[in-house]
N, C-alpha and C positions, 0 to 999 in steps of 0.2 A: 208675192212677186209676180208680175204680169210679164209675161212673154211679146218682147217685139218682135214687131218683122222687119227685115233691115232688109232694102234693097241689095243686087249684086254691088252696086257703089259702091257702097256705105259698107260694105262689107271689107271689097279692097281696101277703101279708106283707112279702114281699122286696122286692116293686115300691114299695111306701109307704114302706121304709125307705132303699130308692135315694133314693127322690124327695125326702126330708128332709132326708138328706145333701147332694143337689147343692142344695137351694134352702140350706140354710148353707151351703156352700161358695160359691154365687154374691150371699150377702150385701155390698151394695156395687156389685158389678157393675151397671150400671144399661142397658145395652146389651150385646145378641150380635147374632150371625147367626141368623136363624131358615131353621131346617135342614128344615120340610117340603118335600117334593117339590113344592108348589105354589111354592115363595118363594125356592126357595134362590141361583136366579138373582139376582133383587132383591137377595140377604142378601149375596151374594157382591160383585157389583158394588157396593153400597154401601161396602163395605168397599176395596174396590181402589181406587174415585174418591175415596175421601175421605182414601187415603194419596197419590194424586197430585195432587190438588188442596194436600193439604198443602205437598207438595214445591214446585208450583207458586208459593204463597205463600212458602215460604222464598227462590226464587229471585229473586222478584219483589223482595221485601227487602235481598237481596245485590246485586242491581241497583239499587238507589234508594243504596246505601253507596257504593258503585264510583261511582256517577255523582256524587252530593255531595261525592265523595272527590279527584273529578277523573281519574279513571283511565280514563275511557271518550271515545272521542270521538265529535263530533254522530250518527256514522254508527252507531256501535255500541248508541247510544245508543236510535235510532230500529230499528233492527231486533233487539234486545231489548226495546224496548216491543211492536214488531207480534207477534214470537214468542209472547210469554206473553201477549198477548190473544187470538192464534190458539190456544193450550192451554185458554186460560179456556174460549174458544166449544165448543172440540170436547169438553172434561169435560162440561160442559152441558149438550150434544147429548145424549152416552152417556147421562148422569144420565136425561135425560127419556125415551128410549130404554127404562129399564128404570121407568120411575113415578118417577124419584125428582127431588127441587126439588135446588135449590142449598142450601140449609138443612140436606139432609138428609144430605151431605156433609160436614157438620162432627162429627165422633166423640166419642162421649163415654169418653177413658181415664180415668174412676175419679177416683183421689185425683190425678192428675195434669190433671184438667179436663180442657175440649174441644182437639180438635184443632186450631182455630184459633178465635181472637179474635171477639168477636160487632160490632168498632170498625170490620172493613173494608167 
């Protein structure tokens, strides 16, 4: 493979036709990670909390079926509620840890909408 040399043009050139590509490619997308060295803390933790907050809310769900279901008893009952309110708290903590609300935990995937329900 031989090495060009590209003018400062021909350089931008390239750079302008990256950048048009990925902005259609990311048509839709309405949320990333923002990957500066200043954020990417923030970008990342956002991202992690708001798949375990998700998860949290699906368990929390699967506990409220189980218990209407009848399958859980007073005991399980009461320490799967304190469990996933001690998850809630400590997501929270982290969230506010890195700047971020509880809000800001909810993800936006696309054509598949948010991570979670704006009802809870």
């Amino acid at each position: 493979m031989t090495q060009s040399h590209k003018s400062p043009a021909e350089i931008e050139t390239e750079i302008r036709d990256l950048t048009r590509q990925l902005e259609a490619a990311s048509q839709g997308a309405l949320q990333r990670i923002d990957c500066n060295a200043e954020t990417i803390e923030q970008g990342l933790a956002k991202l992690v909390l708001g798949l375990i907050e998700l998860l949290r809310r699906l368990l929390e769900r699967q506990a409220i079926r189980r218990m209407e279901g009848g399958s859980l008893s007073d005991e399980k009952v009461e320490a799967m509620g304190q469990a996933l309110m001690k998850l809630e708290t400590k997501i929270n903590e982290m969230a506010a840890g890195f700047g971020l609300k509880p809000e800001d935990l909810n993800l936006e995937l696309g054509p598949l909408g948010k991570t979670t329900d704006d009802t809870h």
